[in-house]
Structure formats: C-alpha cells, structure tokens
N, C-alpha and C positions, 0 to 999 in steps of 0.2 A: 489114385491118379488125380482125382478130382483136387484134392487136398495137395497135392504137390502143383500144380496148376493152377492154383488158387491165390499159390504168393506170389506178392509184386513183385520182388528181386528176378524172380524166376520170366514173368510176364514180361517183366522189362527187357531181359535180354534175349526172350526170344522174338518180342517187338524189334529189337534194336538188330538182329539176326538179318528176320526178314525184312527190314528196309535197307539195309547195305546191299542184300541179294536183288532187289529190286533197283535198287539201284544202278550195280554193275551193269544188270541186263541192257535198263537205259538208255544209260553211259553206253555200251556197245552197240546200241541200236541206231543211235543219233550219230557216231563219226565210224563208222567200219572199220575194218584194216581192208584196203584195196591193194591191186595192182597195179603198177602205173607203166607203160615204155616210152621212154625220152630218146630221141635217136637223134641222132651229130650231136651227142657229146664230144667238144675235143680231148684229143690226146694228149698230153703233154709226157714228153722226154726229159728224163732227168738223167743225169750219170754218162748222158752218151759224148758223142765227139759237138763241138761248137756248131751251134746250124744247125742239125742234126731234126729228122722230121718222121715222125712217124707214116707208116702206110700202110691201111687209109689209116688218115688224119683223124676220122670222129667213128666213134662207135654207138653201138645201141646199147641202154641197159633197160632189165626191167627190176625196177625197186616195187618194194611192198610198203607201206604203211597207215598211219592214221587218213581219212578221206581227206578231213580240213587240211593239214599238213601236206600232202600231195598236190593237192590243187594249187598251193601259191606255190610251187616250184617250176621251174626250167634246166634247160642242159648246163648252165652256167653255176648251178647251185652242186654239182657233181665233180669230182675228179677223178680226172682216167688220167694214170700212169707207167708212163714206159721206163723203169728201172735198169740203168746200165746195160746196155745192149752190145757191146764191144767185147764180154764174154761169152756170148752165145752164138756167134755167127751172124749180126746181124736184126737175130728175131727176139725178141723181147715179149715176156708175158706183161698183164695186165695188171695193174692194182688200182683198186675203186675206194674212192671214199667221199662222202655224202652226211648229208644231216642229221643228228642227232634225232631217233625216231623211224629212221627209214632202215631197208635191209638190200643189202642187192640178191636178187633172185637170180639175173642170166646177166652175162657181158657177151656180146656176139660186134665182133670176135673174142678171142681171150689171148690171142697174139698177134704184133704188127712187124713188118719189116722194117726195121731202122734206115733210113738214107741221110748218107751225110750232106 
C-alpha cells in the first residue's frame, strides 16, 4: 500500500480528487439553491378573443434556485400564460416560464377564467 501511495501520478490525482470535492462543497455553501415566492405575477393571454383578460390577473409562484440568482429577480422577470382559452369554456390552465437557473415548484392558481 505504502509503495502504491508513494507515486506521484497516483498522489496527484488523488490531490486533484480531493480539491474539486472540496471545492463543490464550497461552491454549494456560499450560493444555496433557495425557495423564493413572487406574488402578482401577471397573467398574460395569448390565443384568446381580442381584449381578452385573465381572472385574477396575477398569480403566485414559488420558484427554487441559486440564492445570488433569486435575489436580483422580481414578478416581471416571470411569465404566466393563458393558452387559448376559447376551447375549454372559458378556463384556461397556466404555463410558467422564467430564467435560465430557476425551476417553478407551485403556481397558485394553476387556472384562470378568461373574460372577454
């Protein structure tokens, strides 16, 4: 054992092993992955009748991701979409999308009533 532990090739990359691991840890100590909830995000209607306005208007979401990254965001940095609502009666589910980095965890609501 001694004698396999003794060469450099060997020393090197398990130096080089345990500083990436130490690293990572770090790296994950210093920026989190967090929770964040943003509430009155707008809705925005696409596909529906002209005018056309969702109800309510803003929703809540809770996104996850890096801390740094969460902190310089607001509800304006999000879109919440009501997708053609003229085939469902009316009610329309939700589609979310948001910054490279982030995840959406809840949308409350996850449907709005369309009014023309």
């Amino acid at each position: 054992m001694d004698r396999w532990l003794g060469r450099r090739p060997v020393l090197a990359l398990v130096s080089l092993l345990l500083a990436v691991a130490v690293w990572a840890v770090v790296i994950s100590q210093s920026d989190p992955i967090v929770h964040r909830t943003f509430s009155a995000v707008p809705v925005v209607v696409v596909g529906g009748p002209k005018g056309a306005t969702a109800s309510p208007g803003t929703v809540a979401v809770v996104v996850e991701g890096p801390e740094s990254l969460l902190e310089t965001l607001g509800p304006a940095q999000f879109r919440v979409t009501a997708i053609d609502p003229t085939s469902h009666g009316g009610i329309a589910a939700l589609h979310f999308g948001g910054p490279g980095g982030t995840a959406l965890l809840t949308l409350d609501p996850t449907q709005v009533r369309i009014r023309p």
